[in-house]
PQR file of N, CA, C, O and H, with PARSE charges and radii, in Angstrom:
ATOM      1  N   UNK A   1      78.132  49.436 110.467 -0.4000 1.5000
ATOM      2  CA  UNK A   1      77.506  50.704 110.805 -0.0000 2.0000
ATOM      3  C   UNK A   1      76.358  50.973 109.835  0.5500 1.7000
ATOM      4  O   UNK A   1      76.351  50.664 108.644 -0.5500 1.4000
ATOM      5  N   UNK A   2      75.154  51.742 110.672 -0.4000 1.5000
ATOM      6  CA  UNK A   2      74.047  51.565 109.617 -0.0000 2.0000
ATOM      7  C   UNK A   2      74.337  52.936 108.258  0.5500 1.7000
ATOM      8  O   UNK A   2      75.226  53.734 108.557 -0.5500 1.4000
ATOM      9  H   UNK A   2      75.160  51.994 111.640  0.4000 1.0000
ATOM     10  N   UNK A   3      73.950  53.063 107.504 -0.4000 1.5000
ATOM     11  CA  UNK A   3      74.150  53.755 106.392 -0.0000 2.0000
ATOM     12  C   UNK A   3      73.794  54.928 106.661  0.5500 1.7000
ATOM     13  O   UNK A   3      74.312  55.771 105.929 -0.5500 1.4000
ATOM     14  H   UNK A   3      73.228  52.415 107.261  0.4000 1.0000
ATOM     15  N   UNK A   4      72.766  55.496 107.815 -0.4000 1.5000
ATOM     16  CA  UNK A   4      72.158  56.605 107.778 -0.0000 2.0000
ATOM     17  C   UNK A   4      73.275  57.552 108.676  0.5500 1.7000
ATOM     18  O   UNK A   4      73.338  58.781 108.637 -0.5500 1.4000
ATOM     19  H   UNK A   4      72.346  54.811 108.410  0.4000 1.0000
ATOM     20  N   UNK A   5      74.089  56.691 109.448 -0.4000 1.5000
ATOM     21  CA  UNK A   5      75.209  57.473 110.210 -0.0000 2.0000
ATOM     22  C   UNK A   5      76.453  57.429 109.468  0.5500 1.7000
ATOM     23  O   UNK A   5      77.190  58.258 110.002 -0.5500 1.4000
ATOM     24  H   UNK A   5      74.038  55.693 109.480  0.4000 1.0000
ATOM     25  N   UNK A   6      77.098  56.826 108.423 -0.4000 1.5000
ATOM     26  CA  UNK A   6      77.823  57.278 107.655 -0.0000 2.0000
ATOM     27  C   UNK A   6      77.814  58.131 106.729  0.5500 1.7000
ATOM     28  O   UNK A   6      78.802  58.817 106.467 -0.5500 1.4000
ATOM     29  H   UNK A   6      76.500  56.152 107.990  0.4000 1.0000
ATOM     30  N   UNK A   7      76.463  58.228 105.971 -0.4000 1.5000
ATOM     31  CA  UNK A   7      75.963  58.900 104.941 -0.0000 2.0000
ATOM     32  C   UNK A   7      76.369  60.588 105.120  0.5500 1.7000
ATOM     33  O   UNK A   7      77.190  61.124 104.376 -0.5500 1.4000
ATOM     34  H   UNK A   7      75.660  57.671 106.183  0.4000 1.0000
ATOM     35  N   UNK A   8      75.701  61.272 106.157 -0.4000 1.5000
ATOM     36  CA  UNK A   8      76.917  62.887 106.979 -0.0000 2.0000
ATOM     37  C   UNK A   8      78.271  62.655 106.452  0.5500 1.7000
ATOM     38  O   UNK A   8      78.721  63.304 105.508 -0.5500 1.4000
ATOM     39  H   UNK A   8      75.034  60.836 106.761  0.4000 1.0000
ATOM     40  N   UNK A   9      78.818  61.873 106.968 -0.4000 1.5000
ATOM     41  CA  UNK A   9      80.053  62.039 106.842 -0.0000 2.0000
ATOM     42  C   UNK A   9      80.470  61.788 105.336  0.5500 1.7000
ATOM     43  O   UNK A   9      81.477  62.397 104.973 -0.5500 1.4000
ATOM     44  H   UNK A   9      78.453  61.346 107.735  0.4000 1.0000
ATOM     45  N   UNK A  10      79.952  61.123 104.573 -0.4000 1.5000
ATOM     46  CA  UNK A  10      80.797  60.604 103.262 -0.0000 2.0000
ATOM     47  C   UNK A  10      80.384  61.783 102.611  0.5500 1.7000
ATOM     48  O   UNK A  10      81.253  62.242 101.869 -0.5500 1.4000
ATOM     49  H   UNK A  10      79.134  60.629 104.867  0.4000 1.0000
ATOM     50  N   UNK A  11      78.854  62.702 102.676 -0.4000 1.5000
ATOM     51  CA  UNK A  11      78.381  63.802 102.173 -0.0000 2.0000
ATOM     52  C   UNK A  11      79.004  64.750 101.798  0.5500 1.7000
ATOM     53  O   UNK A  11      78.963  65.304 100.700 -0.5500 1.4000
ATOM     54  H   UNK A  11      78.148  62.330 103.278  0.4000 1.0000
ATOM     55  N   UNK A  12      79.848  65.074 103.035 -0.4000 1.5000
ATOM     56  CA  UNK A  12      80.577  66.069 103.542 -0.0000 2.0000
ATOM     57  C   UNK A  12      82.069  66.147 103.048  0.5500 1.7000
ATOM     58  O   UNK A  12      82.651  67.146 102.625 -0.5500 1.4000
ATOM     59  H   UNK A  12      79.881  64.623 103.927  0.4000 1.0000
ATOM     60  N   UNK A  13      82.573  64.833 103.200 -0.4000 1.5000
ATOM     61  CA  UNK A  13      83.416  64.751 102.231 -0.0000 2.0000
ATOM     62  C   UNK A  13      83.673  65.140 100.848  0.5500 1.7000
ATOM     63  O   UNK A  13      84.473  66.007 100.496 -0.5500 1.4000
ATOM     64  H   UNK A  13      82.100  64.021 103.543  0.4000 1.0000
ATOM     65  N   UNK A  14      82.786  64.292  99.946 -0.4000 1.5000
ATOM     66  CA  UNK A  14      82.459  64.800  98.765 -0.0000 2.0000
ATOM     67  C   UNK A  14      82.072  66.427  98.533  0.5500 1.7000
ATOM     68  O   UNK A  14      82.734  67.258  97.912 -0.5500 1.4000
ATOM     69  H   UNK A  14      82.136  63.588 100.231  0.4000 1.0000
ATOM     70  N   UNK A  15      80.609  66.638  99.329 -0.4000 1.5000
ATOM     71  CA  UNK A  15      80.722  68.215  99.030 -0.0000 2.0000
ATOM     72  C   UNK A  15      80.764  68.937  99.867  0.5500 1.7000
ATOM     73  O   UNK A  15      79.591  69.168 100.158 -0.5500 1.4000
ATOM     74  H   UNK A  15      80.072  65.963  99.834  0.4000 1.0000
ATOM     75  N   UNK A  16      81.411  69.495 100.500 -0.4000 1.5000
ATOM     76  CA  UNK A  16      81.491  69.858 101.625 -0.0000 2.0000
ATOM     77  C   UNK A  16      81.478  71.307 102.075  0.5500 1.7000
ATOM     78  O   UNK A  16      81.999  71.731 103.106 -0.5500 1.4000
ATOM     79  H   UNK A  16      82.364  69.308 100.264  0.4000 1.0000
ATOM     80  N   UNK A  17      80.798  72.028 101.145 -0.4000 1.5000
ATOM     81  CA  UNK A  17      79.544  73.055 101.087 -0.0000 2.0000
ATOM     82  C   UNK A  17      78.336  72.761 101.079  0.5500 1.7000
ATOM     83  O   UNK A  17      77.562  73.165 100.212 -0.5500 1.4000
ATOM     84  H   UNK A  17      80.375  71.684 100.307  0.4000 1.0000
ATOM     85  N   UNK A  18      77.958  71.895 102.200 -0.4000 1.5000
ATOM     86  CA  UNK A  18      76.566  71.591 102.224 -0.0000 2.0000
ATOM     87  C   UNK A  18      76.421  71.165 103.832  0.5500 1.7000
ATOM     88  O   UNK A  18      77.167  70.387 104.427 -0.5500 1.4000
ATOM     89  H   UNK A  18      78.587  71.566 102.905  0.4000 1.0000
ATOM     90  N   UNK A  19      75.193  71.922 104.423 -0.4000 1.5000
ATOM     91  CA  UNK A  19      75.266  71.613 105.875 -0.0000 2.0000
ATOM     92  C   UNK A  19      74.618  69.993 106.229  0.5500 1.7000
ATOM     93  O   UNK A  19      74.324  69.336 105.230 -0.5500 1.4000
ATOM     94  H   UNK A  19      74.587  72.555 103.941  0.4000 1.0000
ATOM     95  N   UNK A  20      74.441  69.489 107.276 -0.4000 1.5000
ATOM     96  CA  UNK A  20      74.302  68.168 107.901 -0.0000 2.0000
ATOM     97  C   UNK A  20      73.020  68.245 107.114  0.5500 1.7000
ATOM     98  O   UNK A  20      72.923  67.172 106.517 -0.5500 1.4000
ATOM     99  H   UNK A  20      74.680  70.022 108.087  0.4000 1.0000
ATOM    100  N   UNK A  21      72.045  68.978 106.852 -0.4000 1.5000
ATOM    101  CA  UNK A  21      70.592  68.210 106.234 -0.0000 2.0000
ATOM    102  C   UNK A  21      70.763  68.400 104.849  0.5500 1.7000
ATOM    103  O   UNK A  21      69.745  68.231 104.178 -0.5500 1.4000
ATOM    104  H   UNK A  21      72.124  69.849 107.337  0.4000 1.0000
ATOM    105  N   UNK A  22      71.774  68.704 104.265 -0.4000 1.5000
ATOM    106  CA  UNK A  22      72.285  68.769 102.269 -0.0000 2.0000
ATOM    107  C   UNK A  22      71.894  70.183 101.927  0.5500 1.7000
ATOM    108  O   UNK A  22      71.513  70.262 100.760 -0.5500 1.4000
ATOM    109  H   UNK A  22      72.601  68.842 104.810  0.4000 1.0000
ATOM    110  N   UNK A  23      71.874  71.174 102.497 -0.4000 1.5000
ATOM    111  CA  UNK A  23      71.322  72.061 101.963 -0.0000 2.0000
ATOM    112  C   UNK A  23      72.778  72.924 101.779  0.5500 1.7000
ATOM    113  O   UNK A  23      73.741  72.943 102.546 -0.5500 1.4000
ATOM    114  H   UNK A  23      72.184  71.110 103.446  0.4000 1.0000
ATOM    115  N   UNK A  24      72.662  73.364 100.977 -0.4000 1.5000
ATOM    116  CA  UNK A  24      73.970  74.433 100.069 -0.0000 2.0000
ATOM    117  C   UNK A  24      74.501  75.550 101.396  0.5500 1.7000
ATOM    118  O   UNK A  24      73.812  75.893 102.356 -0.5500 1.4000
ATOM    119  H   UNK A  24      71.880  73.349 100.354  0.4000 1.0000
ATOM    120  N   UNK A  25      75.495  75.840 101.184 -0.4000 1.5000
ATOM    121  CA  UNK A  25      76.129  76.986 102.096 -0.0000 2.0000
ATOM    122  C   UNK A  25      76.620  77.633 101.597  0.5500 1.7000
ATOM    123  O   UNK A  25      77.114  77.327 100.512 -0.5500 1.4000
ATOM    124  H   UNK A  25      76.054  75.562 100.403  0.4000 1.0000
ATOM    125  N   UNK A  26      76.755  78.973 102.168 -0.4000 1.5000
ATOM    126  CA  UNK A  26      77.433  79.962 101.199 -0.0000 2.0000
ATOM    127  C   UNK A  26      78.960  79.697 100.755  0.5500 1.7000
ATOM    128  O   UNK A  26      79.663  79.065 101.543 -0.5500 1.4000
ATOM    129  H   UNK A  26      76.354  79.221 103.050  0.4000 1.0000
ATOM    130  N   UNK A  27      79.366  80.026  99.860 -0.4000 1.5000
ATOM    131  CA  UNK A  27      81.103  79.455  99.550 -0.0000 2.0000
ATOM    132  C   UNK A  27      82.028  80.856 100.198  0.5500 1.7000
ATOM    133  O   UNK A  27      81.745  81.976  99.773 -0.5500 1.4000
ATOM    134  H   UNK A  27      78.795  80.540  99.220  0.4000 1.0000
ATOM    135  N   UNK A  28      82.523  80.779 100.664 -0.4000 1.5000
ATOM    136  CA  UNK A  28      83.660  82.104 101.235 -0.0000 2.0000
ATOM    137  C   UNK A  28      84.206  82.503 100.118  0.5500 1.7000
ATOM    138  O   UNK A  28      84.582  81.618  99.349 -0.5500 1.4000
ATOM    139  H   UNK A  28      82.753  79.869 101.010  0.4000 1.0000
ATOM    140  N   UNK A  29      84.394  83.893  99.736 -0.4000 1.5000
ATOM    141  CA  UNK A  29      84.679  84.592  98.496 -0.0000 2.0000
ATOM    142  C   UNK A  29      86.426  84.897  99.027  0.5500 1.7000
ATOM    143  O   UNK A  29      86.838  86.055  99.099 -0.5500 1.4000
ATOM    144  H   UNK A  29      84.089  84.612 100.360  0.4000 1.0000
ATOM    145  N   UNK A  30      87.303  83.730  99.359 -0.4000 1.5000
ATOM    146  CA  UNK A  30      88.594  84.299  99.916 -0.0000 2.0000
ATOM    147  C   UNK A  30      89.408  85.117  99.026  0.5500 1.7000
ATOM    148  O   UNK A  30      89.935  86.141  99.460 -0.5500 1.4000
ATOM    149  H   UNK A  30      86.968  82.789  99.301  0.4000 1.0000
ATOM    150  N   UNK A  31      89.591  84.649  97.498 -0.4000 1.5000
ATOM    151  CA  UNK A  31      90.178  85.414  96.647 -0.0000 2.0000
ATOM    152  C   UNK A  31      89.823  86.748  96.542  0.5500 1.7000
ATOM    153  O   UNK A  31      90.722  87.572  96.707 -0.5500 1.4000
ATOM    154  H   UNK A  31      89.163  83.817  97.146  0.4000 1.0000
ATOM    155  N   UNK A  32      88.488  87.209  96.255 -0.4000 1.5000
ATOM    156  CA  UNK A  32      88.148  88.397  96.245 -0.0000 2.0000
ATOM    157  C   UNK A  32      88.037  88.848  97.553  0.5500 1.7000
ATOM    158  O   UNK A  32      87.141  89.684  97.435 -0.5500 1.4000
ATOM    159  H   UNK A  32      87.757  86.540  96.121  0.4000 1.0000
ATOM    160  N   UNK A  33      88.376  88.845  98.787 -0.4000 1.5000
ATOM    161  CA  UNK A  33      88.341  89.341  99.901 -0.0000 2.0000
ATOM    162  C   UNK A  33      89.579  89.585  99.674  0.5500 1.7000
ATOM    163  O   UNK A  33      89.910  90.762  99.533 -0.5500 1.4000
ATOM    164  H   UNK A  33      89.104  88.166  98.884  0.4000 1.0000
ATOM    165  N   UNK A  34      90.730  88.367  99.566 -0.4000 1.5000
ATOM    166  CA  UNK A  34      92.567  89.351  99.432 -0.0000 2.0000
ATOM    167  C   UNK A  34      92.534  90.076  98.408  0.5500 1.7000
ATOM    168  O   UNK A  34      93.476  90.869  98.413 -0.5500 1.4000
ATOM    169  H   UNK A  34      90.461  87.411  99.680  0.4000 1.0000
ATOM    170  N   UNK A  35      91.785  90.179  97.406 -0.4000 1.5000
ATOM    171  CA  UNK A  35      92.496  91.082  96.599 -0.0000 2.0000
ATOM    172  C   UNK A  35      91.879  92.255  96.670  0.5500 1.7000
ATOM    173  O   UNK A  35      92.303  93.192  95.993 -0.5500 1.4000
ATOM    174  H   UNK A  35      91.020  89.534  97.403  0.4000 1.0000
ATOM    175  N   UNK A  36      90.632  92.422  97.607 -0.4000 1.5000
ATOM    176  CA  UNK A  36      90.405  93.951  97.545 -0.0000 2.0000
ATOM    177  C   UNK A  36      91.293  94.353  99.165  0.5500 1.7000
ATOM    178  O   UNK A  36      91.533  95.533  99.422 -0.5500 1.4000
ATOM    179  H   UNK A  36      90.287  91.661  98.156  0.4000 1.0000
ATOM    180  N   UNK A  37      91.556  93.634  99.789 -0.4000 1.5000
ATOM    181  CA  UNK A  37      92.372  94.199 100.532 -0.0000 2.0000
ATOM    182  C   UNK A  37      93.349  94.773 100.241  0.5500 1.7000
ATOM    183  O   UNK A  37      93.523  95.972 100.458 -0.5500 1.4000
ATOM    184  H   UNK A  37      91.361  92.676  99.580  0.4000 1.0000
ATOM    185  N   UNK A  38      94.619  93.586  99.389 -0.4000 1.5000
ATOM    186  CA  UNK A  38      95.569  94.221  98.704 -0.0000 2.0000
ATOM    187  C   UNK A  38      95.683  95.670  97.907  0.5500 1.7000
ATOM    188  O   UNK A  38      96.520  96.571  97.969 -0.5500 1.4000
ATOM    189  H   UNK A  38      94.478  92.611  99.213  0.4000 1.0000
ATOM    190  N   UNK A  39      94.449  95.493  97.116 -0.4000 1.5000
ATOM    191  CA  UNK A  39      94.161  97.283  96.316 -0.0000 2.0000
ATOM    192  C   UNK A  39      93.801  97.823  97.340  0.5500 1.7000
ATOM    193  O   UNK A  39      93.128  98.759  96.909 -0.5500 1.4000
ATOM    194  H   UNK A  39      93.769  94.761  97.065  0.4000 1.0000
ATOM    195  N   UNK A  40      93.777  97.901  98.768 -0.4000 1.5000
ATOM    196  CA  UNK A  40      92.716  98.983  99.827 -0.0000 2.0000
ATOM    197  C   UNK A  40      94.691  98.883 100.769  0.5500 1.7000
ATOM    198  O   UNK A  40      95.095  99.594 101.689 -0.5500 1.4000
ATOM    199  H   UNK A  40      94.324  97.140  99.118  0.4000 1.0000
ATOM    200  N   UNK A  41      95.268  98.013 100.210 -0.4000 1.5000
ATOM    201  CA  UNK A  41      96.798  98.268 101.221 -0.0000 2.0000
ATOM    202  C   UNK A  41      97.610  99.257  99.843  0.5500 1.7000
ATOM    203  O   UNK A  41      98.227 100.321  99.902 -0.5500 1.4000
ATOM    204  H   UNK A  41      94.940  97.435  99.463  0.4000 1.0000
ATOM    205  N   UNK A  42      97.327  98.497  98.846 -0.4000 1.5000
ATOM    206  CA  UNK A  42      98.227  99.738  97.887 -0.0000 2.0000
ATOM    207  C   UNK A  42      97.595 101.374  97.251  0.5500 1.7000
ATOM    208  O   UNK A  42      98.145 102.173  96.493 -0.5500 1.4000
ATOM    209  H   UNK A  42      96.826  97.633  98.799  0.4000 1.0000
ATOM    210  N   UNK A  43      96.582 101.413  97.753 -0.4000 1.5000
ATOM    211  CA  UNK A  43      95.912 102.684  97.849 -0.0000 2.0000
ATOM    212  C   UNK A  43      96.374 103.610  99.194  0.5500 1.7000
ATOM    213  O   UNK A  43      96.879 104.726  99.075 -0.5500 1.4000
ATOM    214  H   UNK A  43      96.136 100.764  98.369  0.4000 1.0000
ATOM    215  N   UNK A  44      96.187 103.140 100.118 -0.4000 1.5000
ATOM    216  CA  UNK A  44      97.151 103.362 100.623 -0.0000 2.0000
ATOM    217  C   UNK A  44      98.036 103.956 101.205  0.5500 1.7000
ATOM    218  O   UNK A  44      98.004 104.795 102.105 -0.5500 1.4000
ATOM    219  H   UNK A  44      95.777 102.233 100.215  0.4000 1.0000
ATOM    220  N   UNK A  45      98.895 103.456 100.620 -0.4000 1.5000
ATOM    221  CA  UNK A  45     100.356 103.335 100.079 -0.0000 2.0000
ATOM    222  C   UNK A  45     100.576 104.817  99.733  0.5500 1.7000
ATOM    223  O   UNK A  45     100.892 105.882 100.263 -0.5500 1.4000
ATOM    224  H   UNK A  45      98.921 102.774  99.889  0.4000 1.0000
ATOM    225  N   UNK A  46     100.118 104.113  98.155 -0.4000 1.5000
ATOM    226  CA  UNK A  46     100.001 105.911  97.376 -0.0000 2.0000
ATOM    227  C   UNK A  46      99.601 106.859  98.144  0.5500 1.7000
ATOM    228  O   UNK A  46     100.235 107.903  97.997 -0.5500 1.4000
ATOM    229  H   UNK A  46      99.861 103.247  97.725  0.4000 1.0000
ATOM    230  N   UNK A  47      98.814 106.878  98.880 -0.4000 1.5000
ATOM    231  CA  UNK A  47      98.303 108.262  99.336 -0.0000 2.0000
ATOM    232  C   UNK A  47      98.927 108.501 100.524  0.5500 1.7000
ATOM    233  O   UNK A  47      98.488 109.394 101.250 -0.5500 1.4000
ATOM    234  H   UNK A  47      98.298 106.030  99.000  0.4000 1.0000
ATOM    235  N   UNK A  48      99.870 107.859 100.845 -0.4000 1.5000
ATOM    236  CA  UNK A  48     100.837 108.370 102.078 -0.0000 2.0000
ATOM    237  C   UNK A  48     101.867 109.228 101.337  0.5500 1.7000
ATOM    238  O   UNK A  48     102.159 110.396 101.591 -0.5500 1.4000
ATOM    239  H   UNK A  48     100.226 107.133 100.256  0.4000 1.0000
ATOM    240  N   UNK A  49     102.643 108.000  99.835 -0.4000 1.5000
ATOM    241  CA  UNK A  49     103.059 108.575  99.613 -0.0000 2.0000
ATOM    242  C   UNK A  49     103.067 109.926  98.445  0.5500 1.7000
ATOM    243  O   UNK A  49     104.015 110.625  98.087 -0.5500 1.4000
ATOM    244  H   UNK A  49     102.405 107.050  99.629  0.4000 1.0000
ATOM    245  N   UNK A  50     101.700 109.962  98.057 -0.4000 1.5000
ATOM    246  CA  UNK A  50     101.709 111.378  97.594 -0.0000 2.0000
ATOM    247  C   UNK A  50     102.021 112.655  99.066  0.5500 1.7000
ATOM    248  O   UNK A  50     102.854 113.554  99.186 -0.5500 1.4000
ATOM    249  H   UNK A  50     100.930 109.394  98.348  0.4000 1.0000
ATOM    250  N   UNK A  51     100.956 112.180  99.941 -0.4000 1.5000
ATOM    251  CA  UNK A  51     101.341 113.092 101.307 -0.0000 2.0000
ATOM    252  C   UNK A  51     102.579 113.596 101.260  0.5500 1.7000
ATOM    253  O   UNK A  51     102.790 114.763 100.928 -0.5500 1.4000
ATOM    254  H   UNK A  51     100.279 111.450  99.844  0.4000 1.0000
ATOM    255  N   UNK A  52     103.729 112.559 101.667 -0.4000 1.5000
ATOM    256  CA  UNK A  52     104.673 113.070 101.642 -0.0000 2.0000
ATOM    257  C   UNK A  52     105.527 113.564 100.833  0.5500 1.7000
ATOM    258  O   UNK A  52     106.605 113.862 101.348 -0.5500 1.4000
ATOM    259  H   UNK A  52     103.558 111.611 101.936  0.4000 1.0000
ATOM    260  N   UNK A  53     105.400 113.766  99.657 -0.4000 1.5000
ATOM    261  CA  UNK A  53     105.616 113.976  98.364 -0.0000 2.0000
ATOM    262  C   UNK A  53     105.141 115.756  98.805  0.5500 1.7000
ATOM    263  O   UNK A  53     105.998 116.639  98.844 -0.5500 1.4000
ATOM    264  H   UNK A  53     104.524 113.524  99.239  0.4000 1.0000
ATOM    265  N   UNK A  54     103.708 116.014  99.093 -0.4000 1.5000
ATOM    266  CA  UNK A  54     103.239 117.142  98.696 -0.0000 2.0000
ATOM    267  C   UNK A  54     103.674 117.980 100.176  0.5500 1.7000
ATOM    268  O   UNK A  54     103.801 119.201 100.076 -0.5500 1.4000
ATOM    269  H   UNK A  54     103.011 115.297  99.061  0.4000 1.0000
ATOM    270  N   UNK A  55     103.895 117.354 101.504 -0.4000 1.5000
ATOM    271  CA  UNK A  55     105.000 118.066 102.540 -0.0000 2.0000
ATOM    272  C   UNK A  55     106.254 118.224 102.438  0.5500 1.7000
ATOM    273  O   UNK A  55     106.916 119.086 103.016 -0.5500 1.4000
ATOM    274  H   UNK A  55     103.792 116.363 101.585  0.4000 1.0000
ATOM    275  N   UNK A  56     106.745 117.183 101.506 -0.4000 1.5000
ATOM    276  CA  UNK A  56     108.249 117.655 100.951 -0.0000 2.0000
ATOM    277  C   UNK A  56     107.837 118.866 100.272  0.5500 1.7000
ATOM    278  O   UNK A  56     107.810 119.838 101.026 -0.5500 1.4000
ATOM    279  H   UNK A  56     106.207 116.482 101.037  0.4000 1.0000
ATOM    280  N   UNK A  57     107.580 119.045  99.337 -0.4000 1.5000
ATOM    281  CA  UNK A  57     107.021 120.291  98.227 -0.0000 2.0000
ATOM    282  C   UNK A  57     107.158 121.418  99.006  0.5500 1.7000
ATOM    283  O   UNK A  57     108.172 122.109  98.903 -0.5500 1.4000
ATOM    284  H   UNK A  57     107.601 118.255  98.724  0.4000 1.0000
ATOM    285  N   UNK A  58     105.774 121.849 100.201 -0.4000 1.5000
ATOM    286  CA  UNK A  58     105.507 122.405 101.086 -0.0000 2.0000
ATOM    287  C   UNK A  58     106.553 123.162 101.677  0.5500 1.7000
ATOM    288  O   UNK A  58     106.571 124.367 101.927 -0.5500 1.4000
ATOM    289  H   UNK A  58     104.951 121.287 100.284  0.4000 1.0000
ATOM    290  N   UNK A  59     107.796 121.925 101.949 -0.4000 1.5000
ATOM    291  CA  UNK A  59     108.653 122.505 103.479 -0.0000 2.0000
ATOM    292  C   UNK A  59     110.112 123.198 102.285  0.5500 1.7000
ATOM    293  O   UNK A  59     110.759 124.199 102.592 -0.5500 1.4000
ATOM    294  H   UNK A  59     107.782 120.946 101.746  0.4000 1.0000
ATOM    295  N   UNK A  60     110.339 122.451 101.071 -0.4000 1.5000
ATOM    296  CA  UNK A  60     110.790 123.272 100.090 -0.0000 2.0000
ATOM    297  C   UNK A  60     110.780 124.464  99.797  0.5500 1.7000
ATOM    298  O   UNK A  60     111.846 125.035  99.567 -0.5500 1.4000
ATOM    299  H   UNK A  60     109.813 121.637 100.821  0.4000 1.0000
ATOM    300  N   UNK A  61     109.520 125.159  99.732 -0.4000 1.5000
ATOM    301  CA  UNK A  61     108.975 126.116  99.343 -0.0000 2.0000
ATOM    302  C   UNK A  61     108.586 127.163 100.115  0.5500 1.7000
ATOM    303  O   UNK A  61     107.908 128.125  99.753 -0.5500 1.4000
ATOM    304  H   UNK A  61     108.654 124.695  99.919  0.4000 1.0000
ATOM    305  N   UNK A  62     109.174 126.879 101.515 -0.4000 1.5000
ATOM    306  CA  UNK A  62     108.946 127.583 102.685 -0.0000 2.0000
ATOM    307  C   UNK A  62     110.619 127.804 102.938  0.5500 1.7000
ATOM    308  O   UNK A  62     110.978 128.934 103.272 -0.5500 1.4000
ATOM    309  H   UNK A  62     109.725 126.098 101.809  0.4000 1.0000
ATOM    310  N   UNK A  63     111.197 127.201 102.850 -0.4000 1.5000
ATOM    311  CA  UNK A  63     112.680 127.473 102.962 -0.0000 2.0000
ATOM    312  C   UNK A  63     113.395 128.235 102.268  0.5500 1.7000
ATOM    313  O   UNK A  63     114.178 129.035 102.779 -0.5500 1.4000
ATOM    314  H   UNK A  63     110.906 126.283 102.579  0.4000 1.0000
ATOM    315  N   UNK A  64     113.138 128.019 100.282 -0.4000 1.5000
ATOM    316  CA  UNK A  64     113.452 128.846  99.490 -0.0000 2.0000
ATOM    317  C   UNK A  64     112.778 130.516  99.800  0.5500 1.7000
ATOM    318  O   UNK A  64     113.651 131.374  99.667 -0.5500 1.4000
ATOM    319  H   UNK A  64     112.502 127.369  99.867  0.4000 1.0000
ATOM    320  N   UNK A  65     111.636 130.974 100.114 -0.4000 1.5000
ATOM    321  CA  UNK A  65     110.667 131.628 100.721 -0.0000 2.0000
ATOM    322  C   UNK A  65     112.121 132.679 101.755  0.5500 1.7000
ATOM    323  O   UNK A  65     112.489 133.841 101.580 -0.5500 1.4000
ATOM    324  H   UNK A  65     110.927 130.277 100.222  0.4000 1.0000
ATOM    325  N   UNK A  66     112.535 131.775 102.638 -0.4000 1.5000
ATOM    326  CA  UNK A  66     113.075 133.061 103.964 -0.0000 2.0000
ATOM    327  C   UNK A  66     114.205 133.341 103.239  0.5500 1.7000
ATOM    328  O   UNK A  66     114.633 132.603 102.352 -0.5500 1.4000
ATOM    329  H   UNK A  66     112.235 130.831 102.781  0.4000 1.0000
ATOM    330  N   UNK A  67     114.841 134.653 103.667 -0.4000 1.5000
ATOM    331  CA  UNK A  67     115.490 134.881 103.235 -0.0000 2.0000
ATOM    332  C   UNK A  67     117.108 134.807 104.053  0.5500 1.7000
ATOM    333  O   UNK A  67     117.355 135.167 105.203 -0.5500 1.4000
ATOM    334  H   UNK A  67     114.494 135.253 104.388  0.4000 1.0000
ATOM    335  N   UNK A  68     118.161 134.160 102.932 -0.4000 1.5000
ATOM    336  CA  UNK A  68     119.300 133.953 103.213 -0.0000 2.0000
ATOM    337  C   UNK A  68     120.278 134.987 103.847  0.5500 1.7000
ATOM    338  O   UNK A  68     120.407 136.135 103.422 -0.5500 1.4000
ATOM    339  H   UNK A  68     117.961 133.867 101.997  0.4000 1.0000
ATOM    340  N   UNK A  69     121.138 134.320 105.197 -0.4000 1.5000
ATOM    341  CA  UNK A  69     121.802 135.506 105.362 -0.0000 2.0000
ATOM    342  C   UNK A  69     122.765 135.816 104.747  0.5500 1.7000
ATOM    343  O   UNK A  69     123.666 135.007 104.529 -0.5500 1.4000
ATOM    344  H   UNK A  69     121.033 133.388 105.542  0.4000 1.0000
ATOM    345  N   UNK A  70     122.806 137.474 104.187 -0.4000 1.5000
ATOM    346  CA  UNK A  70     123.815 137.720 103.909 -0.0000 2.0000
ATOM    347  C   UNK A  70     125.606 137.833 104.033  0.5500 1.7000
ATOM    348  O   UNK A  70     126.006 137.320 105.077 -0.5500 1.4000
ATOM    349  H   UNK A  70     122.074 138.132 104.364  0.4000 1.0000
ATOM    350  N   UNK A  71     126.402 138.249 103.397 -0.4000 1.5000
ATOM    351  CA  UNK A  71     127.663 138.501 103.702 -0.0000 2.0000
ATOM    352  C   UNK A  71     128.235 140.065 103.228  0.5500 1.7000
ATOM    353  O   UNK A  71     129.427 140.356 103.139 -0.5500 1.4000
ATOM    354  H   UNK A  71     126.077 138.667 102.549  0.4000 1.0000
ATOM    355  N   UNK A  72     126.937 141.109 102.913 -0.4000 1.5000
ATOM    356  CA  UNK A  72     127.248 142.073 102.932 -0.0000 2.0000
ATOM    357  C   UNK A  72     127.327 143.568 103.587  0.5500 1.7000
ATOM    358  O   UNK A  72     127.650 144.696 103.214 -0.5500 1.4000
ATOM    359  H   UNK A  72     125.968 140.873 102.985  0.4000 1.0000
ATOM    360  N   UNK A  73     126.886 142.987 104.679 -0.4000 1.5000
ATOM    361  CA  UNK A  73     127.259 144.117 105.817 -0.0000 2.0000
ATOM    362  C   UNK A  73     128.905 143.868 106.269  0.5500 1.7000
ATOM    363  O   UNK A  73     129.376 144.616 107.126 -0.5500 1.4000
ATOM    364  H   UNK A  73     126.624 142.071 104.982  0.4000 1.0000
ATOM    365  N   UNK A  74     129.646 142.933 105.742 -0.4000 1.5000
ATOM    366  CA  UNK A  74     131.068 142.826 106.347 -0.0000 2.0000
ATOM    367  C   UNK A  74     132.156 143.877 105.623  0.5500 1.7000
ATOM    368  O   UNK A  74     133.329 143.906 105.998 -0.5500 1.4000
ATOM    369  H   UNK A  74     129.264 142.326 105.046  0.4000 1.0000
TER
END
């Protein structure tokens, strides 16, 4: 096989961030893509669970609020 049709392929092998005419390609940033996801899933998180944290509070404080029935009209 002549050299000029293997040469692609062995290229590519070796570096294989580089398109069919050798020119550089961008590298995919995968690490930093999961890990700002991960901080954008545990953010979140937190802020659900402060939510519910601050509607617990809420429905607390609305209950203590009415007033209990008594047992002294008996």
């Amino acid at each position: 096989m002549p050299a000029e049709i293997l040469f692609p392929v062995i290229n590519d092998l070796i570096n294989p961030a580089t398109d069919q005419k050798g020119r550089a390609m961008a590298k995919s940033h995968y690490q930093f893509n999961k890990r700002q996801k991960e901080l954008d899933k545990k953010k979140k998180k937190d802020e659900k669970k402060q939510r519910k944290l601050e509607d617990k509070a809420v429905e607390t404080d609305e209950t203590e609020k009415e007033p209990s029935p008594s047992t002294e009209d008996m």
